[in-house]
N, CA, C and O atoms as a GROMACS GRO file, in nm:
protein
  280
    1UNK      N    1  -1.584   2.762  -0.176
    1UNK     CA    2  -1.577   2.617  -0.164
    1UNK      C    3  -1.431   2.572  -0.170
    1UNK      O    4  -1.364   2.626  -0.257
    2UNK      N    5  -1.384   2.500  -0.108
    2UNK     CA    6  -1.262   2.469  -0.086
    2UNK      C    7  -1.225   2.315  -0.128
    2UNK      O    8  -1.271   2.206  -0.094
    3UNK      N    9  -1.117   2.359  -0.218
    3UNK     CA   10  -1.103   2.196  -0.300
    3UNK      C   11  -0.951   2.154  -0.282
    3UNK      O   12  -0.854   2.204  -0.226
    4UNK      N   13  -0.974   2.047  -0.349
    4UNK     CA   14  -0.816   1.940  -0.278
    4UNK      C   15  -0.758   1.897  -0.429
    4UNK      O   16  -0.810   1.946  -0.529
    5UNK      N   17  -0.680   1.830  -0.436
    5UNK     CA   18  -0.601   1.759  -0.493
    5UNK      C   19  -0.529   1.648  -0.474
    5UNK      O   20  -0.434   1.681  -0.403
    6UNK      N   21  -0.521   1.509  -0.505
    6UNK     CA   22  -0.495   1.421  -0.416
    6UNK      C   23  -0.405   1.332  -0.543
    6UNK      O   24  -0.440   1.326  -0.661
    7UNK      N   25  -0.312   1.284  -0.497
    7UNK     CA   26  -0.219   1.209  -0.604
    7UNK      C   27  -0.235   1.079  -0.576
    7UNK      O   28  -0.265   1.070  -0.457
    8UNK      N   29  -0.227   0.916  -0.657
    8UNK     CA   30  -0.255   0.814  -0.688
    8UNK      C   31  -0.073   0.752  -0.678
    8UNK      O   32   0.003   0.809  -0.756
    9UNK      N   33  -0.012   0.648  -0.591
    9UNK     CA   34   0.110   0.578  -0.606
    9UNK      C   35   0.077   0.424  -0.591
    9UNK      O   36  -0.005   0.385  -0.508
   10UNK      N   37   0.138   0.347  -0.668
   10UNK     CA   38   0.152   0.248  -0.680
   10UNK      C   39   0.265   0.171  -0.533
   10UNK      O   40   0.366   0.236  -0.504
   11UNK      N   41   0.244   0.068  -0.472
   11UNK     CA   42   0.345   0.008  -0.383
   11UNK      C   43   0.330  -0.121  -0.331
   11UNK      O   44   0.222  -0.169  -0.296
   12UNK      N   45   0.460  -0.190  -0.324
   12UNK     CA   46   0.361  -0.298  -0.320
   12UNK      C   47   0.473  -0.355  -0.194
   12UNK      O   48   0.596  -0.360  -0.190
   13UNK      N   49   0.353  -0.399  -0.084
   13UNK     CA   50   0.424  -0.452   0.088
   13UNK      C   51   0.435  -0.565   0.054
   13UNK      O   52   0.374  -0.614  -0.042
   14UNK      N   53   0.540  -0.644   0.150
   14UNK     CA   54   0.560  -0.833   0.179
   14UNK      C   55   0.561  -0.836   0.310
   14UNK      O   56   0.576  -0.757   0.404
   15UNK      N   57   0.532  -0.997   0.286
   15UNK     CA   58   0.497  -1.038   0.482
   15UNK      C   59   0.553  -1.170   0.456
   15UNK      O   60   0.543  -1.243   0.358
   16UNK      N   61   0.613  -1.184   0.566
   16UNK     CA   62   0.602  -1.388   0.572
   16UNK      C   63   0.528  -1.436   0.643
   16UNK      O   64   0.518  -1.558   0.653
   17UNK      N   65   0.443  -1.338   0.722
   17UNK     CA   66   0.332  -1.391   0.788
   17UNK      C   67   0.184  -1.398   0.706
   17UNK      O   68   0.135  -1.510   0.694
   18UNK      N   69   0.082  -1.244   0.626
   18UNK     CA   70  -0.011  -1.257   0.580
   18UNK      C   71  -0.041  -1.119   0.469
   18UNK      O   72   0.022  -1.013   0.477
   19UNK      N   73  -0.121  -1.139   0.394
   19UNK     CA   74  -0.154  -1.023   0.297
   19UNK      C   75  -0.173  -0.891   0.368
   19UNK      O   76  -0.146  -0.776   0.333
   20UNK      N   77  -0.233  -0.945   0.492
   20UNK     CA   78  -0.264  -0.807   0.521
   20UNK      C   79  -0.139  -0.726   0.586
   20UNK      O   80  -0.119  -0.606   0.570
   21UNK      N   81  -0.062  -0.811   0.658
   21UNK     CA   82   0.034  -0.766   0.685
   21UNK      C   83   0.163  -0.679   0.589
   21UNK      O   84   0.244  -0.591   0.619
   22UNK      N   85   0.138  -0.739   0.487
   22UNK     CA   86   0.192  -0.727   0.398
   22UNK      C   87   0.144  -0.555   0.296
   22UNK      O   88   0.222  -0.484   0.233
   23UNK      N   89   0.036  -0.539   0.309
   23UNK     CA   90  -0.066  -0.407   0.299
   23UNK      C   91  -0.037  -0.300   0.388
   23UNK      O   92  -0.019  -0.182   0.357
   24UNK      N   93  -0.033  -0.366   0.539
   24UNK     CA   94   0.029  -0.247   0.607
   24UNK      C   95   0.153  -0.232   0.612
   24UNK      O   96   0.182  -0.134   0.680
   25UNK      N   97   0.277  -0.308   0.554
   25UNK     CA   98   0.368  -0.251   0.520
   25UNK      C   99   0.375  -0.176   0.445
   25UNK      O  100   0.453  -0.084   0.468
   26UNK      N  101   0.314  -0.176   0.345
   26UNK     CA  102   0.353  -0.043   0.238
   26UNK      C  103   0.285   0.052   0.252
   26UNK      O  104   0.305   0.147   0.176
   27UNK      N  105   0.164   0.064   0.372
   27UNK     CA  106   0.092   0.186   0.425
   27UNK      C  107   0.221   0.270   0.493
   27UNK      O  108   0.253   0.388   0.475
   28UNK      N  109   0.281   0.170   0.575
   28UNK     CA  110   0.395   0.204   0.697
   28UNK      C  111   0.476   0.274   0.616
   28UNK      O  112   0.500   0.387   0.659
   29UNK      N  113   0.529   0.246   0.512
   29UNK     CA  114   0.656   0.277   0.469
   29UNK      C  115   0.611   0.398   0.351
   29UNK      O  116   0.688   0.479   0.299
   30UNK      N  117   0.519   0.392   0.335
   30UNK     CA  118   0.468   0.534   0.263
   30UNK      C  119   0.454   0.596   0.349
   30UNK      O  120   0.504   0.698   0.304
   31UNK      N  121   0.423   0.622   0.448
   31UNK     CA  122   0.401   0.707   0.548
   31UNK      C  123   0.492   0.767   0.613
   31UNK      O  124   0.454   0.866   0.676
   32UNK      N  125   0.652   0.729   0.624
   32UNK     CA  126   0.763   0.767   0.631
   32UNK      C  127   0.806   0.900   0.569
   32UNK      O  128   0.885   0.974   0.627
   33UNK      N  129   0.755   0.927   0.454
   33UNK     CA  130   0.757   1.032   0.362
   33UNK      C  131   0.634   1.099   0.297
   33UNK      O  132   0.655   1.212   0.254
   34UNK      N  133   0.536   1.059   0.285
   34UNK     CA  134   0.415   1.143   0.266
   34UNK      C  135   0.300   1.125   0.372
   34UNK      O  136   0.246   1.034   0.436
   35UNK      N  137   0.291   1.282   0.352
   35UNK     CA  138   0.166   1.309   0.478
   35UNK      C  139   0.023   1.303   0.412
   35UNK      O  140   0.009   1.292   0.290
   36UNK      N  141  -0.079   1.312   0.497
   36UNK     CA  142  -0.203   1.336   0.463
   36UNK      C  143  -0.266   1.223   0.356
   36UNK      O  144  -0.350   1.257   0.272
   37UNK      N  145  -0.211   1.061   0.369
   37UNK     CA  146  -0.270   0.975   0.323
   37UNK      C  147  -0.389   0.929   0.348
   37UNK      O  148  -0.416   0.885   0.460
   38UNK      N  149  -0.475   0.931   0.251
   38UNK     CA  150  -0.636   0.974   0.226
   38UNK      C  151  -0.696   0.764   0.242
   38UNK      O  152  -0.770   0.714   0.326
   39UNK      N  153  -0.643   0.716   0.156
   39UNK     CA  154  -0.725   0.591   0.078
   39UNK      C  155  -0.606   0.489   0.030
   39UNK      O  156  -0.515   0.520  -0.046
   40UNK      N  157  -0.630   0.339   0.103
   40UNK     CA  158  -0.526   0.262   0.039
   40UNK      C  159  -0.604   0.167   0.016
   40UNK      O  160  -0.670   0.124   0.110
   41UNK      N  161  -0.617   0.105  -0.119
   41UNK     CA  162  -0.704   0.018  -0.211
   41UNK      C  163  -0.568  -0.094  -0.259
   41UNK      O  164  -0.459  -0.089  -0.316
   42UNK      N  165  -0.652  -0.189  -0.197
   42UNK     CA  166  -0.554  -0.333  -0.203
   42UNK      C  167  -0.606  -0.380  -0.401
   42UNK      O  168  -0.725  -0.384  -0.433
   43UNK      N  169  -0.495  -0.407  -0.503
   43UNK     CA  170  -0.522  -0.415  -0.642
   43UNK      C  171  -0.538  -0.588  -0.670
   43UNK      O  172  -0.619  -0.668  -0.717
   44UNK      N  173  -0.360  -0.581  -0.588
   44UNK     CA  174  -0.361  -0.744  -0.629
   44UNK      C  175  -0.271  -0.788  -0.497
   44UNK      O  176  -0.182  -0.724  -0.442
   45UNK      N  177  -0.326  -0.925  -0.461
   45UNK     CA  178  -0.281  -0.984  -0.408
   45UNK      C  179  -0.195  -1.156  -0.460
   45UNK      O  180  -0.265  -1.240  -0.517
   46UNK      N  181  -0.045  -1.184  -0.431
   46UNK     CA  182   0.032  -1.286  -0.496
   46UNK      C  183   0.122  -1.338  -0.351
   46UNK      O  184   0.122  -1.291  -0.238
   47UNK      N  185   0.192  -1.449  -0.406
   47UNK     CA  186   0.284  -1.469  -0.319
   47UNK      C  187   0.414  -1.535  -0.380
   47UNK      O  188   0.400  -1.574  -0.496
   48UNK      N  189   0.509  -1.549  -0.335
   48UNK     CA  190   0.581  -1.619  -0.388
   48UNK      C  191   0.584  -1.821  -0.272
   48UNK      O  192   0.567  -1.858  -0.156
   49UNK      N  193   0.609  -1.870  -0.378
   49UNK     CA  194   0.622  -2.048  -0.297
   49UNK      C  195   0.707  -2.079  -0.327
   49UNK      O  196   0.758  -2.061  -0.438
   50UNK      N  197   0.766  -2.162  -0.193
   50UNK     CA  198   0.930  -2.186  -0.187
   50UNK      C  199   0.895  -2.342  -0.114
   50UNK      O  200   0.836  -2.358  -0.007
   51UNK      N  201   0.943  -2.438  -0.194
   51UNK     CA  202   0.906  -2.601  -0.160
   51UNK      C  203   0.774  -2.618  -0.107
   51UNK      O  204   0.736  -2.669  -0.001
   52UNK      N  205   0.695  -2.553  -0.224
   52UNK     CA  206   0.544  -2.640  -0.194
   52UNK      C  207   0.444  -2.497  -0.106
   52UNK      O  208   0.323  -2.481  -0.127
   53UNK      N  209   0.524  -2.408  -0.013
   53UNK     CA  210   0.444  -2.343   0.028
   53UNK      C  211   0.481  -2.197   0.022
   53UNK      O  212   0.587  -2.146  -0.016
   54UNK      N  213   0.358  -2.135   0.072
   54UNK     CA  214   0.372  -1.978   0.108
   54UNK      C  215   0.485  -1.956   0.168
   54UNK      O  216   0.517  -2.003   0.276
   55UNK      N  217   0.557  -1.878   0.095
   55UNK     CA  218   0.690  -1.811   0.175
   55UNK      C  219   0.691  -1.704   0.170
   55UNK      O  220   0.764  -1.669   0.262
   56UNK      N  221   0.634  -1.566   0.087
   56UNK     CA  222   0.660  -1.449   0.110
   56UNK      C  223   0.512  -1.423   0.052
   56UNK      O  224   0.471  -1.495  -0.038
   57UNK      N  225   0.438  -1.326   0.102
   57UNK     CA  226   0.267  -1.325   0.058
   57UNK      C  227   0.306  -1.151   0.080
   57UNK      O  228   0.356  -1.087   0.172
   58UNK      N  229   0.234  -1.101  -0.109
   58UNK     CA  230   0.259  -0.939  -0.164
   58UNK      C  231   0.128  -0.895  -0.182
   58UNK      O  232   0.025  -0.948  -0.224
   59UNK      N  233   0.156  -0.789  -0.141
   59UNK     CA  234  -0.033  -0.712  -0.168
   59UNK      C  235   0.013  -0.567  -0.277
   59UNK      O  236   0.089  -0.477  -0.241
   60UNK      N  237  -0.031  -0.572  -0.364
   60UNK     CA  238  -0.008  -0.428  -0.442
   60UNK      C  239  -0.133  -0.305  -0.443
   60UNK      O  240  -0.232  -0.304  -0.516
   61UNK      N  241  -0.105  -0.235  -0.369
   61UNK     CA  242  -0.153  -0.131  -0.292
   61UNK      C  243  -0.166   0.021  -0.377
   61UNK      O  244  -0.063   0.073  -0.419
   62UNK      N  245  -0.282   0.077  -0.394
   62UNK     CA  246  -0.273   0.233  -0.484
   62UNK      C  247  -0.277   0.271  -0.344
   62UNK      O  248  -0.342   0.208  -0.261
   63UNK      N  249  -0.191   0.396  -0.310
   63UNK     CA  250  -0.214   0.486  -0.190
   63UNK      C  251  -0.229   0.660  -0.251
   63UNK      O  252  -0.153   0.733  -0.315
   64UNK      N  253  -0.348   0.674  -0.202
   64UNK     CA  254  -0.382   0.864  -0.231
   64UNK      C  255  -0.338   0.968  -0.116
   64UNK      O  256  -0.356   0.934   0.000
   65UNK      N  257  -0.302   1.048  -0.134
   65UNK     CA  258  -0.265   1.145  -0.064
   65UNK      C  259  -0.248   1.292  -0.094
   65UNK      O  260  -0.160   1.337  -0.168
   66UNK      N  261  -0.348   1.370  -0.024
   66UNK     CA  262  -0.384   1.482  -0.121
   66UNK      C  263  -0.224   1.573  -0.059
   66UNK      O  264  -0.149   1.562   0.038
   67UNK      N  265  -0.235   1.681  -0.211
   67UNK     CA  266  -0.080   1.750  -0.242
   67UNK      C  267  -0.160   1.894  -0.269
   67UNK      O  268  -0.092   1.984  -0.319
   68UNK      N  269  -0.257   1.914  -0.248
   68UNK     CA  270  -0.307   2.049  -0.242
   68UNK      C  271  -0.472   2.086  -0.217
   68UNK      O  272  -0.574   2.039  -0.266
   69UNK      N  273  -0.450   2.177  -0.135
   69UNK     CA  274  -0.612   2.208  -0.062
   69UNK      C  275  -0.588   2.352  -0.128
   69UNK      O  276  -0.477   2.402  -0.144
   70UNK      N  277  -0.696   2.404  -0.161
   70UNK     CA  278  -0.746   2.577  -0.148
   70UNK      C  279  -0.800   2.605   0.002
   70UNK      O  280  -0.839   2.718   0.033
   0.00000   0.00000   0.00000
């Protein structure tokens, strides 16, 4: 039977457009450097407001990516 191992990182994307956008940034930019990303689970979503409105909208993101198969 053949088993895995998969590691848990914390990251957190921005958008000035939307959360989600903001989610696949930090998919994007993890992905630059680790391979074989399994699962990205959105934790928290915030933004920052600049005179009254949305100006920068953050998604904090766990991303898994397994680091060893048998």
């Amino acid at each position: 039977m053949s088993e895995s191992v998969y590691k848990i990182i914390e990251m957190v994307g921005s958008s000035t457009v939307s959360w989600e956008e903001a989610a696949q940034s930090a998919v994007r930019s993890a992905g630059l450097s680790l391979r074989d990303l399994r699962i990205a689970e959105v934790v928290k979503l915030d933004m920052v407001i600049e005179d009254g409105k949305a100006a920068i909208y953050r998604a904090r993101v766990n991303l898994s990516f397994k680091i060893l198969s048998e």
